[in-house]
C-alpha positions as CSV (number, residue, x, y, z in Angstrom):
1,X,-106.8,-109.4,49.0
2,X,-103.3,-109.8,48.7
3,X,-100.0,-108.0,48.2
4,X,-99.6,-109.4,45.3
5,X,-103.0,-107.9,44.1
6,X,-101.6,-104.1,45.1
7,X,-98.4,-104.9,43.0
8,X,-100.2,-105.8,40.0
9,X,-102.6,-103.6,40.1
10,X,-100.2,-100.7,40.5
11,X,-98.0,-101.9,37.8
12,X,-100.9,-101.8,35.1
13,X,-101.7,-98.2,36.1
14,X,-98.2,-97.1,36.0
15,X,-97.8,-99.2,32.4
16,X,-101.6,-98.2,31.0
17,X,-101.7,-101.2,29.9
18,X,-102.2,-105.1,31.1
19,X,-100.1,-106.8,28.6
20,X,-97.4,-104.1,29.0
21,X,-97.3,-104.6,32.6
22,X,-97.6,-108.5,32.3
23,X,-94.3,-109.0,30.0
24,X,-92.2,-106.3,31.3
25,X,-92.9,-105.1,34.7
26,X,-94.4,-108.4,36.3
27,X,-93.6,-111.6,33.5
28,X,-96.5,-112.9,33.9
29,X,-99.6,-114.1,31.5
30,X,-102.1,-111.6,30.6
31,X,-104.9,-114.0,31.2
32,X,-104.3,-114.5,34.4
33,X,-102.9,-110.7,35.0
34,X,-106.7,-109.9,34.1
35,X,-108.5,-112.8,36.1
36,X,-106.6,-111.3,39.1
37,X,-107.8,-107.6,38.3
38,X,-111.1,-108.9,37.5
39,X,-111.4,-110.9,41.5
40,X,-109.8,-107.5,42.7
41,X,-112.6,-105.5,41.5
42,X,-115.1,-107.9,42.6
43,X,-113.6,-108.3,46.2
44,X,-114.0,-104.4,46.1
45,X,-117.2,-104.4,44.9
46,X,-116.0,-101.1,42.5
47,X,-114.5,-101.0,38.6
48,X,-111.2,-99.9,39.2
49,X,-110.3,-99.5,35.8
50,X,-111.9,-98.7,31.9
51,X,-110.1,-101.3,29.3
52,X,-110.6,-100.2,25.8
53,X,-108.2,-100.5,22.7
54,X,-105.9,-97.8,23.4
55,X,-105.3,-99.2,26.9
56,X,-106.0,-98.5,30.5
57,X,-108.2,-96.2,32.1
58,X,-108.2,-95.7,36.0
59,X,-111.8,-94.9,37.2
60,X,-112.3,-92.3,39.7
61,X,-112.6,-94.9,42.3
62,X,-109.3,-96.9,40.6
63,X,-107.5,-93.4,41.0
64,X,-108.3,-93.4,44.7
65,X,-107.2,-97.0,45.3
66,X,-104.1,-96.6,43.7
67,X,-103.2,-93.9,45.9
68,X,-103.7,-96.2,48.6
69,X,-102.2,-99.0,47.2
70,X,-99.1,-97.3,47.1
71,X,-99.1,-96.0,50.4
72,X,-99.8,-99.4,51.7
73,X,-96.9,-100.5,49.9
74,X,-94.4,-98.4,51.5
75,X,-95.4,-99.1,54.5
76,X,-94.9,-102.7,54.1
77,X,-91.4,-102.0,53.0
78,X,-91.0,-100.2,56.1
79,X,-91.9,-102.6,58.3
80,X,-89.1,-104.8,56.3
81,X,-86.1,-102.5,56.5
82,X,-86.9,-102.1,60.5
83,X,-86.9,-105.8,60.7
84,X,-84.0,-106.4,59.1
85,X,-82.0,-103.3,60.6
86,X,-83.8,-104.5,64.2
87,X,-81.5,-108.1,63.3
88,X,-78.3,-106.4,62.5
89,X,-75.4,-106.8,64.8
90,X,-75.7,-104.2,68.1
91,X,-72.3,-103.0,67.0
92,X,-72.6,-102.3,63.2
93,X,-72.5,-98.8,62.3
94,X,-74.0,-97.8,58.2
95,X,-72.1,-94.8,56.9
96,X,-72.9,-93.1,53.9
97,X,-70.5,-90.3,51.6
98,X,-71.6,-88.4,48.8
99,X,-69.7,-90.1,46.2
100,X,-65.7,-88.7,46.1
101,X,-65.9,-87.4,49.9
102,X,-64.1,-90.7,51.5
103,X,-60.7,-89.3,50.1
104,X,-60.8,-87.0,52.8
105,X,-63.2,-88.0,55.5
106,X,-62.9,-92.0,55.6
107,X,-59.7,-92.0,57.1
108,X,-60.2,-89.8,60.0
109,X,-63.3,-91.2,60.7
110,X,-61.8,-94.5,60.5
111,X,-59.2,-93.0,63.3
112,X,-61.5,-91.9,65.3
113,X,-64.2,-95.3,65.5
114,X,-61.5,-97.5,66.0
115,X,-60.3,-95.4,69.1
116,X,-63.6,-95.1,70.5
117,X,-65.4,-98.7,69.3
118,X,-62.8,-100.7,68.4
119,X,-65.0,-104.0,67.8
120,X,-67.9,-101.9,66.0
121,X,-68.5,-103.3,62.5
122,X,-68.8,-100.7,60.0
123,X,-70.4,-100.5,56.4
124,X,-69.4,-98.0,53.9
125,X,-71.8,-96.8,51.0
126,X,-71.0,-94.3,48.3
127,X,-73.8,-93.2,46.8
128,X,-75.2,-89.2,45.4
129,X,-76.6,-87.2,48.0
130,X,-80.5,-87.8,47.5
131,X,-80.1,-91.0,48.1
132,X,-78.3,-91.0,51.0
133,X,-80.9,-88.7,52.6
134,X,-83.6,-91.4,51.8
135,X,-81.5,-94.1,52.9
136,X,-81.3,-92.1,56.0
137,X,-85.0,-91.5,56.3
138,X,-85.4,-95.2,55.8
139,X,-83.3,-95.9,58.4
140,X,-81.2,-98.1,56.1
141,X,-78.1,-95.7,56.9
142,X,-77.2,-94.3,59.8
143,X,-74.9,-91.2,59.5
144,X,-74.0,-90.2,55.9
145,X,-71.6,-87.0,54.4
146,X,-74.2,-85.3,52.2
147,X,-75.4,-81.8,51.3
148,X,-78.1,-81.1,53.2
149,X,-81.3,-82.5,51.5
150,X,-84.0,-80.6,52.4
151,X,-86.7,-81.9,50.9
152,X,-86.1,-85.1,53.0
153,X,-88.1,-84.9,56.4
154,X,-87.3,-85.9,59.8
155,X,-83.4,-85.4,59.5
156,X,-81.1,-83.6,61.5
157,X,-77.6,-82.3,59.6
158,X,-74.5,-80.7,60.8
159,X,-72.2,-78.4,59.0
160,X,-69.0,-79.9,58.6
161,X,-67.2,-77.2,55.5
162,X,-68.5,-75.0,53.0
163,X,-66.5,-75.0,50.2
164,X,-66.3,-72.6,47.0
165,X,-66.9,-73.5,43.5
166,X,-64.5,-73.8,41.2
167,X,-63.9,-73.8,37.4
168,X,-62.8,-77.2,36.1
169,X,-61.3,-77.0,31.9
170,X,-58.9,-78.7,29.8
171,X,-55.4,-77.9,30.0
172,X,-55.5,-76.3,26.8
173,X,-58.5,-74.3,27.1
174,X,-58.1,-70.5,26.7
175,X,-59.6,-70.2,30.0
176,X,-56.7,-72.5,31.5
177,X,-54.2,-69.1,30.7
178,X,-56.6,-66.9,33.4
179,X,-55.5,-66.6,37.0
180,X,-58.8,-66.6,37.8
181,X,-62.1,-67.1,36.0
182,X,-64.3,-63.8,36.0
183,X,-68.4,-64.9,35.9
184,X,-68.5,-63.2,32.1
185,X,-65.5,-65.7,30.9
186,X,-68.2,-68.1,31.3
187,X,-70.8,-66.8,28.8
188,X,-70.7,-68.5,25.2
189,X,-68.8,-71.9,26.3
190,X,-69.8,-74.9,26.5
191,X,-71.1,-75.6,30.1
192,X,-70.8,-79.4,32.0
193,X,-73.2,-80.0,34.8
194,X,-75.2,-81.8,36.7
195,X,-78.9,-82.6,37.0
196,X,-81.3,-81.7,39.8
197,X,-82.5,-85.4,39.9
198,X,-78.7,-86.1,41.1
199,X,-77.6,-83.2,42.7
200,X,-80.1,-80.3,43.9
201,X,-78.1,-78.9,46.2
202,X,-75.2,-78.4,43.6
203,X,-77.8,-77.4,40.8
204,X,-79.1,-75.0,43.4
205,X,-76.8,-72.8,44.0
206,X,-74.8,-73.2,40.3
207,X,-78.1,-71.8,39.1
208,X,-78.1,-69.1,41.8
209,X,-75.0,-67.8,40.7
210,X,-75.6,-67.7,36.9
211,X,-78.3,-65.4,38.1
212,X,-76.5,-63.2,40.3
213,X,-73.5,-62.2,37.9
214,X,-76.1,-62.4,35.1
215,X,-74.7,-65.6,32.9
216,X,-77.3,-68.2,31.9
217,X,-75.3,-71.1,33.5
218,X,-78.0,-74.0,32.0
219,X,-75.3,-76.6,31.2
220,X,-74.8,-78.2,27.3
221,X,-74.2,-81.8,29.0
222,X,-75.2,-82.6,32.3
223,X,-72.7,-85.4,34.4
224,X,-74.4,-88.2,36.7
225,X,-71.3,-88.6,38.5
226,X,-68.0,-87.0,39.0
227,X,-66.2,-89.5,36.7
228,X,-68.3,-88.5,34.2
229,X,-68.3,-85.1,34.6
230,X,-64.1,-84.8,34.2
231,X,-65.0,-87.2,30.9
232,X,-67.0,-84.8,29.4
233,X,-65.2,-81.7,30.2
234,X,-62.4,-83.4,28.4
235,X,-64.1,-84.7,25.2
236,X,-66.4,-81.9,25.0
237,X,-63.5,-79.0,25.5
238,X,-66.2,-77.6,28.4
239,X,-65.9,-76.5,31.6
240,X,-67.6,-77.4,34.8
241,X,-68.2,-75.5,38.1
242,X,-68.0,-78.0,40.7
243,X,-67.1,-78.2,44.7
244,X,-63.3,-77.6,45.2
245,X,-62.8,-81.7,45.9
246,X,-63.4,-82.2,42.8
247,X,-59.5,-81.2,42.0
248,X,-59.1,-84.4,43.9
249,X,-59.9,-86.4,40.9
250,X,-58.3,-84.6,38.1
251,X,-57.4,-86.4,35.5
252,X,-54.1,-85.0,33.5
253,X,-55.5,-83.3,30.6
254,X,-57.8,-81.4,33.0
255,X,-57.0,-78.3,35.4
256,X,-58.7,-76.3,37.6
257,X,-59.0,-72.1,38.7
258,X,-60.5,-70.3,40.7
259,X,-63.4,-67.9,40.2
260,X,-63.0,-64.2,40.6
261,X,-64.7,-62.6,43.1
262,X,-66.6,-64.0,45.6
263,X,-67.3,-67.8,44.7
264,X,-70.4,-69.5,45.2
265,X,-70.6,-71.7,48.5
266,X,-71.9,-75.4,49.3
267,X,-71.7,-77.0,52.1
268,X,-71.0,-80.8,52.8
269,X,-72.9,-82.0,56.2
270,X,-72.8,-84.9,58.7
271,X,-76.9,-85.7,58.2
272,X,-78.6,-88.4,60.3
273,X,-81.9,-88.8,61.8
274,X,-84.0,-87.3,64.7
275,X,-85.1,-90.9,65.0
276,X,-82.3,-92.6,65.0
277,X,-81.5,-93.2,69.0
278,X,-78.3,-95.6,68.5
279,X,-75.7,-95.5,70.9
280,X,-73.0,-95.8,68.6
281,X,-74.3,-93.0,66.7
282,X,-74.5,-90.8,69.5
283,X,-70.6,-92.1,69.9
284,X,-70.0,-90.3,66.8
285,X,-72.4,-87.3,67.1
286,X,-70.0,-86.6,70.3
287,X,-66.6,-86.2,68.5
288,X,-67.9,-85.1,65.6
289,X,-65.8,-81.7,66.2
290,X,-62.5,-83.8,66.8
291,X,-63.4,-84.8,63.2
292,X,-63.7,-81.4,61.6
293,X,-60.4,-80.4,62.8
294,X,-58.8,-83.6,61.8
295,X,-59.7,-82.5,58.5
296,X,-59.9,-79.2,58.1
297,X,-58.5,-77.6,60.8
298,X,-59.6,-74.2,62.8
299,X,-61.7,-73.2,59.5
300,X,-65.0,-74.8,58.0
């Protein structure tokens, strides 16, 4: 058996169908797709599969193999990205932000690695926050500026700010005329967001707010990106309740206020894992504080 075997095999389950996985997930021939599936289930000694005219059926024993077949999988890739992060240079360093962060917290991190490991090489990755935690848990990054995942195991985060949410309009909306925006200003308007695939943490407590102050804060559009987000709250005439960064990045037609009250917190964290022993790492870890206050002074 071969890895090759797990890969196809997985891809027909996934697909439901051979020639469906053979042209578009594997470009391959269908004959010889199913003369492989056919020595795989021999080799077994099992049917791993029902083929009929509507497609692909997993047997009971095909539904436990593909379990396995996935697992084993992973843990080849695994055993790659250790290799190849075992060959990268002693002094190389991966840091990840959560997309729009580096305004603020590239520079002084900058500051402070050049002072303490002037030759270390460093990589910089930009990326949403769940997939900077599973870069970390990969071990493919090795410090990143995230929200703190936590359905990613094994990682160890420290609070570097929590910051309020904020209101984000067109200049011209009517809400744009308000000091502040009260949680009932919100109800009726057209809501920009963001979805949980992309942004839990964010989703998280947006949601937690509607319920608390009793708005139904389930967005019209939802934004992959911050880019997109300040696009749609333009063309759309909505508004979006994002971190307070976010007025970073405003473009001119859009302004931002504050909401009344007492604003709903997220935090922004310096996550990396338990596993991770690097030295250069632990460099970092060690003046972590030295960054805070670079940045944000004697509050976080």
């Amino acid at each position: 058996m071969e890895l090759r075997h797990l890969r196809y095999f997985i891809a027909i389950a996934e697909e439901g169908s051979l020639t469906v996985a053979a042209e578009k997930r594997l470009h391959t021939a269908q004959p010889s797709l199913s003369r492989q599936m056919r020595d795989l289930e021999i080799e077994l000694g099992v049917s791993l599969m029902d083929r009929g005219a509507r497609g692909i059926e997993l047997t009971a024993a095909g539904r436990v193999f593909l379990d396995h077949a996935r697992l084993a999988l992973l843990q080849v890739q695994a055993a790659i990205d250790a290799t190849r992060k075992a060959a990268r240079p002693t002094k190389a360093l991966v840091v990840g932000f959560l997309t729009g962060y580096e305004l603020e917290w590239l520079p002084p991190l900058m500051a402070i690695l050049r002072e303490a490991l002037p030759t270390m090489e460093v990589t910089i990755l930009s990326q949403p926050s769940p997939d900077l935690s599973e870069g970390l848990v990969r071990g493919e990054i090795d410090v990143a500026f995230l929200r703190s995942e936590t359905q990613s195991k094994g990682l160890i985060y420290r609070l570097l700010r929590n910051e309020p949410l904020i209101a984000v309009m067109p200049a011209d909306h009517p809400l744009a005329a308000v000091g502040a925006v009260r949680p009932q200003d919100l109800a009726g308007v057209t809501l920009i967001g963001v979805p949980t695939s992309n942004a839990p943490a964010l989703r998280q407590v947006t949601d937690a707010y509607g319920k608390k102050v009793g708005v139904d804060l389930t967005p019209d559009h939802e934004a992959l990106n911050l880019a997109m987000a300040m696009s749609l709250i333009a063309s759309t005439k909505g508004v979006g309740l994002l971190p307070l960064y976010a007025r970073n990045f405003l473009p001119p037609a859009v302004v931002t206020r504050p909401l009344a009250g007492a604003p709903p917190m997220i935090d922004l964290s310096l996550g990396y894992s338990s596993a991770n022993k690097s030295p250069l790492l632990e460099t970092l870890l060690s003046r972590v504080d030295e960054l805070k206050f670079r940045v944000v002074g004697g509050t976080a």
